[in-house]
KOLKE-819313 format. One record per residue (C-alpha): residue number from 1; residue in one letter; x negated, y, z negated. Coordinates in nm, 4 decimals. Each point is the difference from the previous one (the first is absolute). Example, Ala and Ser with C-alpha at 12.3 -4.5 7.8 and 13.67 -1.06 7.14 Angstrom:
// residues 2
 resi resn        x        y        z
    1    A  -1.2300  -0.4500  -0.7800
    2    S  -0.1370   0.3440   0.0660
***
This chain:
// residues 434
 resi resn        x        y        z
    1    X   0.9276   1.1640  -1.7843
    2    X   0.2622  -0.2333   0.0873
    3    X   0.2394  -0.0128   0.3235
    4    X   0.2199  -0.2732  -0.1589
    5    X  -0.1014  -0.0421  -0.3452
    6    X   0.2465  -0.2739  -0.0290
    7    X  -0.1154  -0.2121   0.2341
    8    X  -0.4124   0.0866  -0.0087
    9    X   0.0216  -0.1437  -0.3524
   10    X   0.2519  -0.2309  -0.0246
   11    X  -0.0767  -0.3120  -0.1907
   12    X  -0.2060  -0.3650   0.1739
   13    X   0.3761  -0.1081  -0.0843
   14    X   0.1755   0.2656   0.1306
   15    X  -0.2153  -0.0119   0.3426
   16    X  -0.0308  -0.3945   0.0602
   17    X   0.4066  -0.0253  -0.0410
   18    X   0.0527   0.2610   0.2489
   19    X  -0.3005  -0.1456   0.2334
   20    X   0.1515  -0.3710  -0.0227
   21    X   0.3942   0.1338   0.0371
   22    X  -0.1243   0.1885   0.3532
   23    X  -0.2602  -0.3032   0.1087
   24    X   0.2886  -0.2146   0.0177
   25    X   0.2694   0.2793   0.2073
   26    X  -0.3773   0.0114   0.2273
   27    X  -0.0391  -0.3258   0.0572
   28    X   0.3734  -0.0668   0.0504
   29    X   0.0223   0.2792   0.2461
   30    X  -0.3018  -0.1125   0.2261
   31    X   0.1305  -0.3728  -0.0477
   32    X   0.3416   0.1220   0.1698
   33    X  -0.0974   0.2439   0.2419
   34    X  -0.4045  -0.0544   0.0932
   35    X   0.0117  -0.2809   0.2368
   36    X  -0.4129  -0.0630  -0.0051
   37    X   0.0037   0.0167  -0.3746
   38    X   0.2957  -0.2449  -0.0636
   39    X  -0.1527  -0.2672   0.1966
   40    X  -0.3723   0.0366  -0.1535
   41    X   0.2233  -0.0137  -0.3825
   42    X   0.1441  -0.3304   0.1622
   43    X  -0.3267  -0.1550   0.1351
   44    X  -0.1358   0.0503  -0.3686
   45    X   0.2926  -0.1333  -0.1555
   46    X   0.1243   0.3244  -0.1870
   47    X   0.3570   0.1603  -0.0189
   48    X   0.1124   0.2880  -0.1912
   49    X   0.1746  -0.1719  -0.2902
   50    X  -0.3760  -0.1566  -0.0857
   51    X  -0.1206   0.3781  -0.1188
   52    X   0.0633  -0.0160  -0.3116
   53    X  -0.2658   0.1596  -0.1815
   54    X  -0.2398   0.2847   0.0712
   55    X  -0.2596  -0.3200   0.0386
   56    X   0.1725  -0.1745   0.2913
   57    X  -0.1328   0.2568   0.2432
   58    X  -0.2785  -0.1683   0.0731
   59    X   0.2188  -0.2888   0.1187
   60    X   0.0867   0.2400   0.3039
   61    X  -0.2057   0.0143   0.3442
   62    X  -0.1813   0.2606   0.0362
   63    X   0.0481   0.2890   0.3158
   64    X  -0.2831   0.1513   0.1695
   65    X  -0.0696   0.2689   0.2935
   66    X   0.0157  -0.2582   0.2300
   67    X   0.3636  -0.1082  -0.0828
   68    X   0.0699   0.3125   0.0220
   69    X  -0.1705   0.0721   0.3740
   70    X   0.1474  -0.3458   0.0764
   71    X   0.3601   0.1429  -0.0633
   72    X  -0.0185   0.3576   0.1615
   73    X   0.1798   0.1871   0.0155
   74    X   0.3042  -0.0235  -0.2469
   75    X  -0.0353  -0.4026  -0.0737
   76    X  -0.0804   0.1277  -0.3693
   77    X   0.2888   0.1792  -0.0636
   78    X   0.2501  -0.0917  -0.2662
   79    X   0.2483   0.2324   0.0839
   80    X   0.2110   0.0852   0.3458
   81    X  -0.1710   0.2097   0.1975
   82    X   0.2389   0.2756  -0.0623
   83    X  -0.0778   0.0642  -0.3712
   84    X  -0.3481   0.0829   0.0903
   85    X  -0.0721   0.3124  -0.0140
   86    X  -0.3989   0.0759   0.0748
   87    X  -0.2338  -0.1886   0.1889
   88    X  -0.3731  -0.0191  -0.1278
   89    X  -0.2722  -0.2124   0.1777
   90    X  -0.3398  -0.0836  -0.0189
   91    X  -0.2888   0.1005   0.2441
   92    X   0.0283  -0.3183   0.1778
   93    X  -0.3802   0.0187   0.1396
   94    X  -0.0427  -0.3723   0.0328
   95    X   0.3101  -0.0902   0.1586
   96    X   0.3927   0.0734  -0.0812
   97    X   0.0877   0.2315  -0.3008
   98    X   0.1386  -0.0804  -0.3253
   99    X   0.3615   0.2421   0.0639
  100    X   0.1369   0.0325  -0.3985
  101    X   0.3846   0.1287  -0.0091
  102    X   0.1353   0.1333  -0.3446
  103    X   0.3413   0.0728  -0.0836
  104    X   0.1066   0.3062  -0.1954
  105    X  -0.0410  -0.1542  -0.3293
  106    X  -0.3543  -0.1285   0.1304
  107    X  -0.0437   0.3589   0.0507
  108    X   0.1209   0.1250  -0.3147
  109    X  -0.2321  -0.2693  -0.2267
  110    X  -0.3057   0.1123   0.2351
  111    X   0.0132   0.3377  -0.0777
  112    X   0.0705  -0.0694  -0.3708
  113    X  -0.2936  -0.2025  -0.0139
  114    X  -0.2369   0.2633   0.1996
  115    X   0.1969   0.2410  -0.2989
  116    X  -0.1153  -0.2007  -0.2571
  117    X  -0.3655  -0.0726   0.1180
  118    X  -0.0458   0.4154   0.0237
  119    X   0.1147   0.0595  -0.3041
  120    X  -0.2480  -0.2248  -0.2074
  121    X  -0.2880   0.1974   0.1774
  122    X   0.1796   0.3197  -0.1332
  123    X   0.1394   0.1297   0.3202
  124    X   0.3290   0.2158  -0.1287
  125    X   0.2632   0.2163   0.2005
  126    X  -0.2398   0.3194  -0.0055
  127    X  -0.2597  -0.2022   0.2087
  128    X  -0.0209   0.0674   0.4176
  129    X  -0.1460  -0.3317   0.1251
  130    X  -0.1639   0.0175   0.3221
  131    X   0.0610  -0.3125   0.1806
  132    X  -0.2733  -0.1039   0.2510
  133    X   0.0889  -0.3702   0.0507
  134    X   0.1322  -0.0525   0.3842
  135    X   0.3535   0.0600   0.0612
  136    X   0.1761  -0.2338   0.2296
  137    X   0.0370  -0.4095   0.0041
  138    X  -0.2966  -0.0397  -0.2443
  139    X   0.2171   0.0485  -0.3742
  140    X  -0.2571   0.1956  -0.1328
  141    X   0.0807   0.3806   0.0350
  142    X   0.3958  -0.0576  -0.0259
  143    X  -0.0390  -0.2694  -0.2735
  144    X  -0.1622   0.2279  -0.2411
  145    X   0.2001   0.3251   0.1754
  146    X   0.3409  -0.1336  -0.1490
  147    X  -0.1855  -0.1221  -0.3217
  148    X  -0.1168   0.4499  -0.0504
  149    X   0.3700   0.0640   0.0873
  150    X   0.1590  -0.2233  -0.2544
  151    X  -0.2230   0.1479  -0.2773
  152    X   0.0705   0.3436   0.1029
  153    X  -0.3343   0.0994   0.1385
  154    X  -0.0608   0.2119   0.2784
  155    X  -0.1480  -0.1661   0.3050
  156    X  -0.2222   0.0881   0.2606
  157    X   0.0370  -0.2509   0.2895
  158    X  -0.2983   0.0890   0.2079
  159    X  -0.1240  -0.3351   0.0890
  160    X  -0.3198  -0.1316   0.0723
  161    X  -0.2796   0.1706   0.1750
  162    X  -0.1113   0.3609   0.1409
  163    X  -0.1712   0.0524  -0.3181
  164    X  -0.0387   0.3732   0.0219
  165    X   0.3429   0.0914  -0.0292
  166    X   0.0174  -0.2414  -0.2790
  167    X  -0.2341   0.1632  -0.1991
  168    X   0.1791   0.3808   0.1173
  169    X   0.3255  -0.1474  -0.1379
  170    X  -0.1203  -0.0927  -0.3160
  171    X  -0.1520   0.3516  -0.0460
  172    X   0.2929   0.1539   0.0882
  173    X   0.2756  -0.1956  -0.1055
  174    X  -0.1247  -0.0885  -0.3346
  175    X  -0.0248  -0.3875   0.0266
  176    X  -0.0421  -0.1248  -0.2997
  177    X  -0.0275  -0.4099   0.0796
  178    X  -0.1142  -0.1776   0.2626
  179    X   0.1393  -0.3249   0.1641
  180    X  -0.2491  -0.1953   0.2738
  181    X  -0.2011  -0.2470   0.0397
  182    X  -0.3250  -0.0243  -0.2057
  183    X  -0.1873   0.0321   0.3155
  184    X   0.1686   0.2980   0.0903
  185    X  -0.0711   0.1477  -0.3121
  186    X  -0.3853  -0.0011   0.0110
  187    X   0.0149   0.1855   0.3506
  188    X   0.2640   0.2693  -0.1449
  189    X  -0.2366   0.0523  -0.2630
  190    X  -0.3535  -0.0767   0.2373
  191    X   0.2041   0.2886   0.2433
  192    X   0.0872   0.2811  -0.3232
  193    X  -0.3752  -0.0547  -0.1123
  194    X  -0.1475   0.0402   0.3531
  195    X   0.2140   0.2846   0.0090
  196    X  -0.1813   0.1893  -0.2819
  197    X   0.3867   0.0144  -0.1695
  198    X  -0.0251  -0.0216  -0.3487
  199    X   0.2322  -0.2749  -0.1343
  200    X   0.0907   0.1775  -0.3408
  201    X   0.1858   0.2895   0.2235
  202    X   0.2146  -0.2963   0.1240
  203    X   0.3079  -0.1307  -0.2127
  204    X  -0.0597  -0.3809   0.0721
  205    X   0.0195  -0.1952  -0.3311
  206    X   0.1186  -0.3085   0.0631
  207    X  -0.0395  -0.2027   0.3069
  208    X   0.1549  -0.3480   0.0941
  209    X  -0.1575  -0.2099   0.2008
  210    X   0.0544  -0.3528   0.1603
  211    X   0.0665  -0.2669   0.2870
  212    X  -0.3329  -0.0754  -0.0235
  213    X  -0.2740  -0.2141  -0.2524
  214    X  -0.2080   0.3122  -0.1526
  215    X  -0.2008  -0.0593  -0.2750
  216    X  -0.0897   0.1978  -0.3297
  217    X  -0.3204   0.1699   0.1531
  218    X   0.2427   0.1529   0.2542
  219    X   0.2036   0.1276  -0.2912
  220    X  -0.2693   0.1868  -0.1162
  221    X  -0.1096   0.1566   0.3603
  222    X   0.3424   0.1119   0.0616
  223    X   0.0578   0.1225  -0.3307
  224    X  -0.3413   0.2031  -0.0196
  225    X   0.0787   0.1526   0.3883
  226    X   0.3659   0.1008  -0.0657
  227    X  -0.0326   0.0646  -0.3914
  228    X   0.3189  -0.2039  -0.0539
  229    X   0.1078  -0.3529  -0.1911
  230    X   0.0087  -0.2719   0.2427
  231    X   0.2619  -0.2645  -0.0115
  232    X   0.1192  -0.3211   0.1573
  233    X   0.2892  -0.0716   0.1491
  234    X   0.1044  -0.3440   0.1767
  235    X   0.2065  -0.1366   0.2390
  236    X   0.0941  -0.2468   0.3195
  237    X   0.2506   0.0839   0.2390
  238    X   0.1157  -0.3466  -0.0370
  239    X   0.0471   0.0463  -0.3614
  240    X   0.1928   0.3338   0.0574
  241    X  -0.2969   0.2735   0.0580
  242    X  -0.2316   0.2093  -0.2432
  243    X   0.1665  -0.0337  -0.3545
  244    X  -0.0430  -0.3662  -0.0715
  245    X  -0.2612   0.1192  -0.2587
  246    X  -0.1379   0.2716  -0.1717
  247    X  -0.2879   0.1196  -0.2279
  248    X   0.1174   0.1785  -0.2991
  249    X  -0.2089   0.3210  -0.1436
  250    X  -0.0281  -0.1257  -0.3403
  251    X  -0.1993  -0.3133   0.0751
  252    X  -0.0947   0.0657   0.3917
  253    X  -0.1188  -0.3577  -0.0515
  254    X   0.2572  -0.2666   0.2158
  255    X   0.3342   0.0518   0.1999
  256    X   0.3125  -0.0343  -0.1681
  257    X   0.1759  -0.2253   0.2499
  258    X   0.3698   0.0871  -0.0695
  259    X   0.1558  -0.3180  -0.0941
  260    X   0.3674   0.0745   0.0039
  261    X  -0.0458   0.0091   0.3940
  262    X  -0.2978  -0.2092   0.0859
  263    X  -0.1431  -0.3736  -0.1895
  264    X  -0.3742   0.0039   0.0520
  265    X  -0.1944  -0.2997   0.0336
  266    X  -0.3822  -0.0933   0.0161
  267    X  -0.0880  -0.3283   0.1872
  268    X  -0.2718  -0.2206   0.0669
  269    X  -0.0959   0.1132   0.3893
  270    X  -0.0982  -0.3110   0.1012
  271    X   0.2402  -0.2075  -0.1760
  272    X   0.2860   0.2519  -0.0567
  273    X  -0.0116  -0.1914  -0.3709
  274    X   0.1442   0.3157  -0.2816
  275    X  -0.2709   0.1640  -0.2071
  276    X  -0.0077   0.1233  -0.3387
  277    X   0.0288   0.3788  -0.0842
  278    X  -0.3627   0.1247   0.0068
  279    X  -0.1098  -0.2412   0.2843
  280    X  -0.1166   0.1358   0.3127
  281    X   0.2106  -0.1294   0.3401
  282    X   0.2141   0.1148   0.2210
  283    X   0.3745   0.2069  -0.0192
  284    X   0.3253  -0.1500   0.0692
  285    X   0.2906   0.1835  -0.0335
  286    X   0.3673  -0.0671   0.0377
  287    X   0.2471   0.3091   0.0075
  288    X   0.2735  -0.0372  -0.2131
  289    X   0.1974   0.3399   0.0345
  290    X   0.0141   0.0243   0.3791
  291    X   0.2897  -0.0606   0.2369
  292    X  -0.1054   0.0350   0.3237
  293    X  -0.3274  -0.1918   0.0437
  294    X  -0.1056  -0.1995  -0.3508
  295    X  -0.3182  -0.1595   0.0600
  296    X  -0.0412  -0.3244  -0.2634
  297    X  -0.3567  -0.1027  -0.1165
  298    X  -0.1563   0.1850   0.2963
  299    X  -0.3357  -0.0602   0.0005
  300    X  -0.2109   0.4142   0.0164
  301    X  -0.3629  -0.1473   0.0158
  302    X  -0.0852   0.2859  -0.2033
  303    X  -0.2225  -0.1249  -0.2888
  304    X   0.0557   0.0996  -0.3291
  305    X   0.0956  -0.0877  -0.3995
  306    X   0.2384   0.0519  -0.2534
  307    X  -0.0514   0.2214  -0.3101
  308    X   0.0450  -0.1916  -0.3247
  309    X   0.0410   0.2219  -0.2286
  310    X   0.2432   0.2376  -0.0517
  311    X  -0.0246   0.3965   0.1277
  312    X  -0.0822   0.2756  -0.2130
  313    X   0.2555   0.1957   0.1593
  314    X   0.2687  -0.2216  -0.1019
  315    X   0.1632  -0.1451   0.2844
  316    X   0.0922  -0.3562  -0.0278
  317    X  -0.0680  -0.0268   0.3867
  318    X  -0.2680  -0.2708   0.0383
  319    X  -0.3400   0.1531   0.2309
  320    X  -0.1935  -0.1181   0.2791
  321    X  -0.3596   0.0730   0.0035
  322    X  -0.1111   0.2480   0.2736
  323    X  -0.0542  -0.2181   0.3314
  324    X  -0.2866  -0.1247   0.0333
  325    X  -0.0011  -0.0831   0.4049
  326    X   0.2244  -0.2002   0.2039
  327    X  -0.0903  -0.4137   0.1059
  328    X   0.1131   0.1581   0.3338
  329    X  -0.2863   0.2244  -0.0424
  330    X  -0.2625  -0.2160  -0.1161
  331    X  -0.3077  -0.1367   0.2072
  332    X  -0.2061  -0.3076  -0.0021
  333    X  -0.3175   0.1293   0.0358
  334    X  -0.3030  -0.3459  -0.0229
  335    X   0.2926  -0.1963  -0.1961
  336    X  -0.0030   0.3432  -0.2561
  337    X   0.3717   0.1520  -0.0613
  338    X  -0.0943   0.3636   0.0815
  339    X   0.2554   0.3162  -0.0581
  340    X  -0.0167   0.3479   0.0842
  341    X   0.0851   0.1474  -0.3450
  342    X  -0.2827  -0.1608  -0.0876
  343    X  -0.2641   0.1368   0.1716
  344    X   0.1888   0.3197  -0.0835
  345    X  -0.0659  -0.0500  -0.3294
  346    X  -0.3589  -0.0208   0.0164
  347    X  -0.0205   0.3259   0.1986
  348    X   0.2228   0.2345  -0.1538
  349    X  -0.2077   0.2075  -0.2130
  350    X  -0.2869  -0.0865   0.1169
  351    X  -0.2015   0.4290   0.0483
  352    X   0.0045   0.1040   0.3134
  353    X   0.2513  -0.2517   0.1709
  354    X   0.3586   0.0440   0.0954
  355    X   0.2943  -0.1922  -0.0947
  356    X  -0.0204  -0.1599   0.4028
  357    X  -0.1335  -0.2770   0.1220
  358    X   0.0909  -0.2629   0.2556
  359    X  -0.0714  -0.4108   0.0295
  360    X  -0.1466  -0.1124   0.3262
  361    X   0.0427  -0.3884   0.0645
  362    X  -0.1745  -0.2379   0.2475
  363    X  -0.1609  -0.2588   0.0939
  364    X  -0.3476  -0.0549   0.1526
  365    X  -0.1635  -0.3255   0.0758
  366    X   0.3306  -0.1139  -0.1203
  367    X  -0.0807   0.1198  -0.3589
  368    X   0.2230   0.2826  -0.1902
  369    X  -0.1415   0.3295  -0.0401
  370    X   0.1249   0.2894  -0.2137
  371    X  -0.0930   0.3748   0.1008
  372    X   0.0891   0.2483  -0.2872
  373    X   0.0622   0.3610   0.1393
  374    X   0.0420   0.2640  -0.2886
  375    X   0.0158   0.3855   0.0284
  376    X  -0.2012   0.2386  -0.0965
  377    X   0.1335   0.3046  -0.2146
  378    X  -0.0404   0.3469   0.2286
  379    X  -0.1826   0.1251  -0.3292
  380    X  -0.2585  -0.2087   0.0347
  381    X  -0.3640   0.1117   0.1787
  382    X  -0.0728  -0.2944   0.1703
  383    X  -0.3094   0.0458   0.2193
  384    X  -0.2501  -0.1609  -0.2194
  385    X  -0.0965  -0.3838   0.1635
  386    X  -0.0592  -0.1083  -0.3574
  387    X   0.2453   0.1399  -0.1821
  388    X   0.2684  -0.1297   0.1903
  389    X  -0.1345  -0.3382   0.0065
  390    X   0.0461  -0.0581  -0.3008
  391    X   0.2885   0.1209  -0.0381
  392    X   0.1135  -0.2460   0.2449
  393    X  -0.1939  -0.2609  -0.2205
  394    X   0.1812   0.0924  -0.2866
  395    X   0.3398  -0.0204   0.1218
  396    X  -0.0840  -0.3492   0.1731
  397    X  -0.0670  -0.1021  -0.3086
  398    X   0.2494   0.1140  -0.2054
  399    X   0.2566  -0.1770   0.3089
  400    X  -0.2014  -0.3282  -0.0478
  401    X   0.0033  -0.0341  -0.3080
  402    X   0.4313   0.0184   0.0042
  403    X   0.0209  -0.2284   0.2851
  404    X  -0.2561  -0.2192  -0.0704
  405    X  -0.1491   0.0124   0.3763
  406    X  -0.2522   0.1210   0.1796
  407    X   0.0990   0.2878   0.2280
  408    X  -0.1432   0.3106   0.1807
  409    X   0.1073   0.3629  -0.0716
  410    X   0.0149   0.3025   0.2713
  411    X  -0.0073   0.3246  -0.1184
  412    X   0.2964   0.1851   0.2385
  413    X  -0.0337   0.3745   0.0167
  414    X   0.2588   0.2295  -0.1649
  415    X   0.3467  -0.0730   0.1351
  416    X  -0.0955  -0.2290   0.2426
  417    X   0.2375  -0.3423  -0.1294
  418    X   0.3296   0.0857   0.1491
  419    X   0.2689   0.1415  -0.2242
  420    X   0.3443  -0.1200  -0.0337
  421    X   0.3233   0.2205  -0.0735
  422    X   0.1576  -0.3332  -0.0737
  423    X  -0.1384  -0.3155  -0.1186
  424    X  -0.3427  -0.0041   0.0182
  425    X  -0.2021  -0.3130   0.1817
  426    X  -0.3003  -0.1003  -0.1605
  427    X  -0.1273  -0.3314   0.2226
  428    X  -0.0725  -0.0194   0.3546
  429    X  -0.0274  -0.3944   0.0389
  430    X  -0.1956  -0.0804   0.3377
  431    X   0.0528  -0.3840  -0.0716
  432    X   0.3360   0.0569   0.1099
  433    X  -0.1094   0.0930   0.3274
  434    X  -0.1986  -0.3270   0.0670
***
């Protein structure tokens, strides 16, 4: 099913003229009105009039979270203050926030875009979508709120946590799809399990999950605890918020990035050099339907590809591979590049272990050490010595063999590894606190 058939499938032609006509009104409109942007274009030599094809991006600078930190709070804006409308920021844990300001027609394309993403999943105006993203500054809950609206959903806007009545309003009300994070997810359906409710007597059939890596063995726990299709949605709230991209139900394999609003990118990390389609590096992306606050060639440090070949569903909308962890997010562990989804990888599925776990850093006799902590499942009888040491062997194992480093594994007790109603955290570095 289509939202906007028109523009899901327009032509490569139809899609790169309309991406190049509003990369140059962008770039215009943050050479005339973005102050910090206009002189980095002038250190590298650039001016508007030298875009001239879809190619000459790449002769822009790029943006990052720090320009934007380094410009709080409205030093981004493209607009006067008094068109904006909404004010979204970021969490703003490790020093100022990123503050995002959209106009009405930033609104407007947001919620068509959130629209649009529901819609390939197969969420239709008889659906109630239970929204359990936070509400507030983060553009999570409202982001994909106005997105249920526009398609003519009905929306639940509970919010994150106090998981009980979560699971009451979805027996009561009906819910049909959920909206959290991934993380969130696995303790709704950890909590409806523990509960002795059976999921079949609940309406949940589709649930959309994001703002955080998750990888397919999660998939498969969710969707075996809640009985539902799983689906991934992404977004940056210095992109615009949840909607950037979408999985589509046909293939479920890569996120259409709409490219009538946003032109994605993959770069070199190290050298910020382009990459071909089907190369691993990380996302830029520069908005090009966005009034308020465009961000050009901003640099996500989420690490992903682009699909190749077309989608069986037949949008013409190029995908990005499912992320595969963030260079933000990555650890040097004895000169080894080491990311949590990997050793989620090697756990998920392994019997008697739950989808949790937790990567303990530090440093003795000034020599990195790894500690492994992974969860057992409460339906496992775990008071045999033997037994459980080797399952503890076996999922060491299976974690050093994906890493490619030796490590130790400690078995944690049944929900024992902290949850998280929002984004989970999955690495307590004690380095840092050297």
């Amino acid at each position: 099913m289509y939202y906007n058939e028109h523009m899901e499938t327009a032509s490569r032609d139809e899609l790169e003229r309309i991406q190049l006509e509003r990369l140059q009104a962008t770039v215009r409109r943050m050479y005339d009105n973005v102050g910090f942007y206009r002189r980095r274009m002038e250190e590298q030599g650039v001016v508007p009039e030298d875009i001239k094809t879809l190619s000459d991006i790449t002769k822009l600078p790029f943006m990052s979270k720090i320009d934007l930190r380094d410009n709080y709070p409205f030093g981004t804006f493209a607009v006067q203050k008094t068109e904006i409308v909404r004010l979204h920021a970021s969490s703003g844990t490790t020093g100022k926030p990123i503050v995002a300001g959209y106009t009405r027609h930033d609104l407007e394309m947001w919620s068509d875009c959130v629209a649009r993403g529901l819609s390939a999943v197969g969420v239709t105006a008889d659906d109630i979508v239970q929204v359990a993203y936070g509400y507030g500054l983060f553009t999570g809950g409202m982001g994909v709120h106005y997105g249920i609206e526009r398609l003519g959903a009905t929306v639940l806007p509970i919010s994150a946590g106090n998981t009980k009545k979560q699971i009451m309003m979805m027996q009561d009300l009906g819910t049909t799809v959920l909206a959290c994070t991934p993380s969130y997810a696995l303790v709704l359906g950890e909590a409806i399990r523990d509960m002795g409710i059976d999921p079949e007597t609940i309406k949940l059939r589709v649930g959309v999950f994001g703002a955080e890596p998750w990888t397919e063995g999660i998939r498969k726990e969710i969707e075996a605890l809640l009985h539902i299709k799983a689906y991934d949605i992404y977004g940056l709230t210095e992109s615009v918020g949840p909607g950037v991209a979408m999985e589509c139900k046909e293939a479920c394999d890569g996120l259409h990035i709409w490219e009538d609003c946003f032109i994605p990118e993959i770069v070199d990390p190290d050298t910020g050099e382009p990459l071909p389609d089907g190369q691993i590096g990380e996302l830029v992306i520069t908005t090009i339907n966005k009034e308020g606050m465009p961000t050009v060639r901003f640099r996500t440090h989420d690490l992903t590809y682009i699909h190749k070949e077309p989608c069986v569903c037949g949008r013409t909308h190029r995908r990005l591979h499912r992320l595969m962890g963030r260079t933000d997010d990555m650890l040097i562990i004895r000169g080894v590049n080491v990311f949590p989804s990997q050793v989620e990888s090697a756990i998920v599925g392994i019997e008697g272990i739950a989808p949790r776990y937790l990567l303990v850093v530090d440093r003795v006799h000034n020599l990195d050490t790894l500690e492994v902590q992974v969860e057992l499942l409460p339906t496992l009888v775990y008071d045999e010595v033997r037994k459980m040491e080797a399952l503890r062997a076996k999922v060491q194992k299976s974690i050093e063999q994906v890493l490619g480093l030796s490590v130790s594994v400690r078995l944690m007790p049944p929900n024992s590894i902290e949850r998280a109603e929002g984004k989970s955290k999955h690495i307590k570095d004690n380095r840092k606190l050297d």
